[in-house]
N, C-alpha and C positions, 0 to 999 in steps of 0.2 A: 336403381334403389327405390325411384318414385312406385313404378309400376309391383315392385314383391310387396310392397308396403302393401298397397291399396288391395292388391290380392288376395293378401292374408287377412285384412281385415273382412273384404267380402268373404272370404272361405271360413272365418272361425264363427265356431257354433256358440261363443260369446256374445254374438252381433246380436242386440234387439228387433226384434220384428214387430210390424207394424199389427197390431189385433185384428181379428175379421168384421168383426163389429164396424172398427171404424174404416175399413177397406169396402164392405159393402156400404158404409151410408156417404163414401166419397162417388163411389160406382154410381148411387142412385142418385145424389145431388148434379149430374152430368145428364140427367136424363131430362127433357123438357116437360113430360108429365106426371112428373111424380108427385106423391101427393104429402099432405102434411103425417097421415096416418101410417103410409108406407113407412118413413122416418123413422116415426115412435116407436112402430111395431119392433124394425131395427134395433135401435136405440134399447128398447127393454129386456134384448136378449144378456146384457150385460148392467145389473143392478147397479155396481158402485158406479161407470160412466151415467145411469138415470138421476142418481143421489144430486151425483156433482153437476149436471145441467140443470135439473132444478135449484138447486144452491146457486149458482151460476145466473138467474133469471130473478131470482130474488134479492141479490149483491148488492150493495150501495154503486154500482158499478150501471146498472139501470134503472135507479132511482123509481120503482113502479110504486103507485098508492098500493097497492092489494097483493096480498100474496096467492103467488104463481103455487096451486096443487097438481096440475095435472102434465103429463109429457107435450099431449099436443097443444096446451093452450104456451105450454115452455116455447115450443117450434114455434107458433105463431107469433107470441111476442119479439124471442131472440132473430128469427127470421134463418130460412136456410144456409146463406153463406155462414151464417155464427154460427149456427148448429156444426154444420162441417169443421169452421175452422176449431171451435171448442172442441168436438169430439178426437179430430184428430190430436190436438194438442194435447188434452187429459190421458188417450193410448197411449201418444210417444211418450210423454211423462212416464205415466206406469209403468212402461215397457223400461223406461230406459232405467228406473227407480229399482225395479227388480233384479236386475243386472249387475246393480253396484259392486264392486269390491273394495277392500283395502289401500289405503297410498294413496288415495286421491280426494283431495280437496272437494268435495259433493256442495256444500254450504256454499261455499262462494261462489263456485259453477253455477250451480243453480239462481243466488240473486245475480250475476254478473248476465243470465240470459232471461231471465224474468224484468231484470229493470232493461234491456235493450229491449224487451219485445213491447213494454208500456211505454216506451220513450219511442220506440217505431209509430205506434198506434196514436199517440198523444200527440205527434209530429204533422202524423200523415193527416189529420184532423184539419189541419190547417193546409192543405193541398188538395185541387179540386180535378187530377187526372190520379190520384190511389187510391184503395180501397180498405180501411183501416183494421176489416178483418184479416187480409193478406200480409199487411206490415206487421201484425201482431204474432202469427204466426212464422215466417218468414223470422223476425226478430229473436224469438224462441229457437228459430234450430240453427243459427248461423254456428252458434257454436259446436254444433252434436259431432261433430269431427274430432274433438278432443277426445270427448266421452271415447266414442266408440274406440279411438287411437288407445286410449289408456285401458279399457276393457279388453281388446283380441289383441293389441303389441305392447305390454304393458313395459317392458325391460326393453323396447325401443323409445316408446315413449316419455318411457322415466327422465329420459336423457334428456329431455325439451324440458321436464318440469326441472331437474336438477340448474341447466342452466341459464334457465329465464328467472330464477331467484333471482334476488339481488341485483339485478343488469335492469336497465334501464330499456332496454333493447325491447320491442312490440315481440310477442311472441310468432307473430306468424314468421317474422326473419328467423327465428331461431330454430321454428319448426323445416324452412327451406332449408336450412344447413344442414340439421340431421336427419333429416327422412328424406329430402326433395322434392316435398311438396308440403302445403297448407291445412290446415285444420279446415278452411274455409272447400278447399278441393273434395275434403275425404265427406265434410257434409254434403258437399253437392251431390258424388257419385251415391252417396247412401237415399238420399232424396228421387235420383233417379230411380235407382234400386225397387223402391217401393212407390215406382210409376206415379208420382207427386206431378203437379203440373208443371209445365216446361218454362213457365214464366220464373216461376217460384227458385226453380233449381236456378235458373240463370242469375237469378236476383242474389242468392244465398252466393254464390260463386264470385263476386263481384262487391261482395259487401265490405270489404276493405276497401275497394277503390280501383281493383285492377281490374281490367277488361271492361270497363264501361263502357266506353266509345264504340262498341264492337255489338252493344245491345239496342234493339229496338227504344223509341220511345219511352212507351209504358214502361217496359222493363226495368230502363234506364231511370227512369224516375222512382220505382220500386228500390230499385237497386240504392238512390240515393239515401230515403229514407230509413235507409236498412243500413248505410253507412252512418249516415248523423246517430240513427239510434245505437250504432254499436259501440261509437264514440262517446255516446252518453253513457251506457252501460259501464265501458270501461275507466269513464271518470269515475262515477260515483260507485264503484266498487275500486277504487284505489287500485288501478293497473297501471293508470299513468298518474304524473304528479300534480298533484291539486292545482299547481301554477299554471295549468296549462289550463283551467276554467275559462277563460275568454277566449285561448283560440279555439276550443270543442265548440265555444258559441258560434264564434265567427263562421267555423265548419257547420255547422245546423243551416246557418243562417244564408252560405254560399248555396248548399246543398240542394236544399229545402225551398228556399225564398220566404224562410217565416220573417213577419217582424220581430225586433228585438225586445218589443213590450210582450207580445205573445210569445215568444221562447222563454221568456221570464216566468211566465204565468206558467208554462209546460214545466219547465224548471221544479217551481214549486209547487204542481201537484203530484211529482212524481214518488217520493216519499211515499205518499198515504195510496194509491193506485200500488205501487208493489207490493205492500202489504196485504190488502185486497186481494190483489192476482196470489200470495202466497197464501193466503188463506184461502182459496178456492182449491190450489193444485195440493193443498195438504204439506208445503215443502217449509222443510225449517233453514234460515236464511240469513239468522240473523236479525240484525237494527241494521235497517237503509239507513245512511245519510241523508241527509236534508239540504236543501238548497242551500239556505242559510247557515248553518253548519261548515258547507264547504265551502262559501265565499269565506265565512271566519279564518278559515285554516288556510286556504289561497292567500289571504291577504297576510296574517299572520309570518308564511312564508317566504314572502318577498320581501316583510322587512325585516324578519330576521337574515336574510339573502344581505339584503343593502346596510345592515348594522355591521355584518360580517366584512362584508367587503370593504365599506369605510375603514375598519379595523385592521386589516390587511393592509392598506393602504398607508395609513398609520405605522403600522410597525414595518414597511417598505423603507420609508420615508425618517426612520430613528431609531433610535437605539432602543430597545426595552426599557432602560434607567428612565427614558427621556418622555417615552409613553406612557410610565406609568406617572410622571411628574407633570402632564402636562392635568390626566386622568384625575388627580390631589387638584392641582389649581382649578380645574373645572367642579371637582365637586365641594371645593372651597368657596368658591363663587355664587355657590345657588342664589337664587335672588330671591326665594320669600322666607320670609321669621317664621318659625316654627312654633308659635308659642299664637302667633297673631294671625297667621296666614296674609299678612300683606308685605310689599316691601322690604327687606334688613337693609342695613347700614349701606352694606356695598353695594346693592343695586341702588339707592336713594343717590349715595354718591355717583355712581354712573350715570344716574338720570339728569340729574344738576346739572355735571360735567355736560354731558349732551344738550340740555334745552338753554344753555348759556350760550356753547357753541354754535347755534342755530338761531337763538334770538343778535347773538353780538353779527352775524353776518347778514340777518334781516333789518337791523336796526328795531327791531321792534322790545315786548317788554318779559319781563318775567316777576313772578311772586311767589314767597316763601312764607308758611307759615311753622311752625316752631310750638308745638303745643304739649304741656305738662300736665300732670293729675296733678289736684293740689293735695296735700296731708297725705301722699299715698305712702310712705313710711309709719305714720300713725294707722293708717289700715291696717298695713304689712303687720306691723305690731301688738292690733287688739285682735285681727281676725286667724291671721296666720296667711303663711305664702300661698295657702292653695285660693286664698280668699282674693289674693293680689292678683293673681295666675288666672283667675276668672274676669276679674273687673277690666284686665287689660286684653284679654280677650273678645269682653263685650264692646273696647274702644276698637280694636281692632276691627269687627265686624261693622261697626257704627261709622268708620270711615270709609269701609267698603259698599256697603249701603248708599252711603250720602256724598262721597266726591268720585265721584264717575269721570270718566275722560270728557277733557284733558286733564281734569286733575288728577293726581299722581299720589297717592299716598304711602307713609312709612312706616316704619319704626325707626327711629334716631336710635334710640338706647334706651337700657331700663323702665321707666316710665316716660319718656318723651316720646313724644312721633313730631313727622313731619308732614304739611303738603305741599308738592309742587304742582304749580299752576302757569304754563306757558301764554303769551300772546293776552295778556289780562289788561283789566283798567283796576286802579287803585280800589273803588269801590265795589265793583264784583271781588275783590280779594279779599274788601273789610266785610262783606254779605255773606261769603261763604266761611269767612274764619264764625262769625255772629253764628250764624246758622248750626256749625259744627260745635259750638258751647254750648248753645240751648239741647242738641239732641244728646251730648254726654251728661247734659243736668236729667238729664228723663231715666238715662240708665238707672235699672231697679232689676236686685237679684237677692237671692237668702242664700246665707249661708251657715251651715248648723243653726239654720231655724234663726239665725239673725237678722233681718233686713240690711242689705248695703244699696249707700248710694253716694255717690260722690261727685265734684265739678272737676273742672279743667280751668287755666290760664292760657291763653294764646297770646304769641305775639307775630306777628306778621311784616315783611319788610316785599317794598313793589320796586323794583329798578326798569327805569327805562334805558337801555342800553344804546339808543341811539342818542342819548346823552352822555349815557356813562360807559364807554363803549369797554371801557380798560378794566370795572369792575369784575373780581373774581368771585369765583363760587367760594369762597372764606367771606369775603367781605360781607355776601346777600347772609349766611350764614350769620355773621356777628350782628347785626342789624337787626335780623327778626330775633336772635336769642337779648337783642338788648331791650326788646320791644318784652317779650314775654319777663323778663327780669323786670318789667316796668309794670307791668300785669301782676305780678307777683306783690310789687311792694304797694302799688295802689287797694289791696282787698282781695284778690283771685276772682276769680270766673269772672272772667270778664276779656278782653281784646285790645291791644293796646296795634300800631301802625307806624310806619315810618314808608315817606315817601317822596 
């Protein structure tokens, strides 16, 4: 099957060929004195490959003060091997661009080999036995096996694209099942095909991983590069699942020997570098992904993964009546007031509960203050609820502000709040209760163009528990509300204590 496969594809007159153009300036790049003009001369027989080498020299991609007008001052700046390797890559392009037909995903083929050939080249940057023209290109044709597969055996190939939808499955397995061999095989023999270098084909043939052991060195280290970059290509064109972002890292990083600060940094200039390379080759491609982007959606997916599976778990574990009842108690339970954004009731009570149970086993102290708006019915009254709805708002934020941990603050109910304050002395209680009157007497707000301002009453109650080991969270409760009841009847704003 493998061998009619490969056959057909080398025998149909569908199959791209390489331009003479860039067949003779690969011929003369092989030659040890050739000159920079021989090149051009090359080079010019074919206008749009001249357009795009110089476009190519001028690119933010070589960052030159001056613009590049002439061919051979292009070859001088870009240097021979670029020349080749661009030239050759802008033919095969063209060549294979001309050929297109129908049923075949062109858009994503194209950035899925455009982003592995900038993630090759980006890679190889950071390795001191590659050469980052050969990664670049090299990364560009690992794929050309599809292509050509879906061009000369279109209705065998369908069959790989029909069943690698949906399946999680790497396509090259799917390609061995129905043909008997690789897209990465059929690039290589076509790379031979048109007498490419021998490194190159070995490289392309091994760029998933197989046969590596089997290549020289260099090769081997080619070949690597050309793995990590084809693993980056098929992250961020969405072939495999975004979850799998750290181990493609971990694979760069085995690969390669980059550091993980600089795989980062490759990471995030790959974006704007694809874009570049597709605006050189003229290919429309889409919006790349971003680095950032795809850790969002990586991380976004594991804890939708982990919210999932908690939930599974859950209804394993009960009855649906019993999951949805527990679902009501929990979101009955929220612990901040909606109206204040600090504390409600039930978490204030939870917290007491807790810092009693902790002080009563340390022997140490705890303190409750108890604090009211005074005249806030006469407000409610002259201004309206939205006026009341603000002022307790402003208390709300004004305890947020000002009792910071360990203090704990609330909402008791309607106009009251609370603070809990663990491990305290009687007078840092009566300091911070003082403290928290003076900044509600400062609150200042308009409302329909009326100035409001109002005080507060506090009262405050300190237990030392290794006294009163037996005292409940009612008791410290009735205490500080007898203290503010005493705050009340003495004038308001002001702090009344019991201790």
């Amino acid at each position: 099957m493998a061998t009619k496969i490969i056959d057909r594809i080398m025998a149909s007159p569908s199959l791209p060929s390489v331009p003479s153009v860039a067949l003779r300036v690969l011929e003369l790049t092989r030659q040890e004195n050739v000159s920079v003009n021989d090149i051009a001369d090359t080079i010019r027989n074919d206008p749009a490959l001249t357009a795009k080498l110089l476009q190519t020299a001028n690119s933010p991609l070589f960052g030159l003060a001056h613009k590049v007008g002439a061919l051979e001052q292009a070859t001088v700046i870009l240097g021979l091997r670029t020349v080749k390797v661009m030239t050759l890559s802008f033919s095969l392009v063209d060549a294979m661009r001309e050929s297109q037909t129908g049923g075949f995903d062109y858009q994503r083929y194209w950035r899925r080999s455009l982003t592995t050939a900038v993630a090759s080249r980006l890679l190889a940057q950071h390795c001191s036995n590659v050469r980052t023209d050969e990664c670049f290109v090299g990364g560009l044709l690992t794929d050309l096996g599809m292509l050509a597969a879906w061009q000369c055996v279109p209705e065998v190939y369908g069959v790989v694209i029909e069943q690698v939808t949906g399946t999680p499955q790497p396509i090259q397995k799917v390609e061995s099942t129905v043909l008997g061999m690789t897209h990465a095989q059929i690039s290589t023999a076509l790379l031979r095909k048109w007498s490419l270098p021998g490194m190159l084909c070995d490289a392309v043939s091994a760029h998933h991983g197989d046969g590596m052991d089997a290549l020289d060195d260099r090769t081997r280290m080619l070949a690597s590069v050309m793995f990590a970059g084809a693993s980056v290509g098929e992250l961020f064109c969405g072939d495999v699942d975004v979850r799998k972002l750290e181990v493609v890292k971990q694979r760069c990083v085995e690969l390669v020997g980059i550091a993980a600060d600089n795989l980062d940094q490759v990471f995030d200039e790959l974006q704007a570098d694809v874009c570049d390379m597709a605006s050189l080759f003229q290919l429309e491609i889409g919006e790349p992904i971003s680095h950032e982007t795809l850790r969002t959606q990586a991380m976004t997916q594991i804890a939708n993964i982990s919210i999932s599976a908690e939930m599974d778990r859950a209804k394993a574990a009960s009855q649906a009546e019993q999951v949805q009842q527990k679902l009501e108690e929990v979101s009955q339970k929220a612990t901040t007031d909606g109206l204040t954004q600090i504390h409600n009731r039930q978490a204030f009570d939870d917290e007491l509960n807790a810092m009693l149970a902790r002080a009563q086993e340390s022997g140490s102290s705890l303190g409750l203050i108890m604090l009211d708006l005074d005249h806030f019915k006469k407000l409610n009254d002259t201004y309206g609820h939205q006026a009341g709805d603000e002022a307790l708002r402003r208390v709300g934020q004004c305890l947020k502000d000002h009792c910071r941990e360990p203090a704990v603050p609330a909402r008791y109910g309607g106009e009251e709040f609370a603070i809990l304050l663990a491990d305290t002395t009687a007078r840092a209680l009566q300091t911070l209760a003082d403290y928290v009157r003076q900044e509600i007497e400062k609150i200042r707000f308009d409302h329909d163009q009326h100035p409001i301002q109002f005080t507060a009453s506090l009262g405050a109650a300190h237990v030392d528990l290794e006294l009163e080991e037996d005292t409940t969270a009612e008791d410290i409760i009735e205490r500080a509300d007898e203290c503010l009841y005493d705050a009340k009847h003495h004038g308001r704003n002001r702090v009344e204590i019991t201790f």
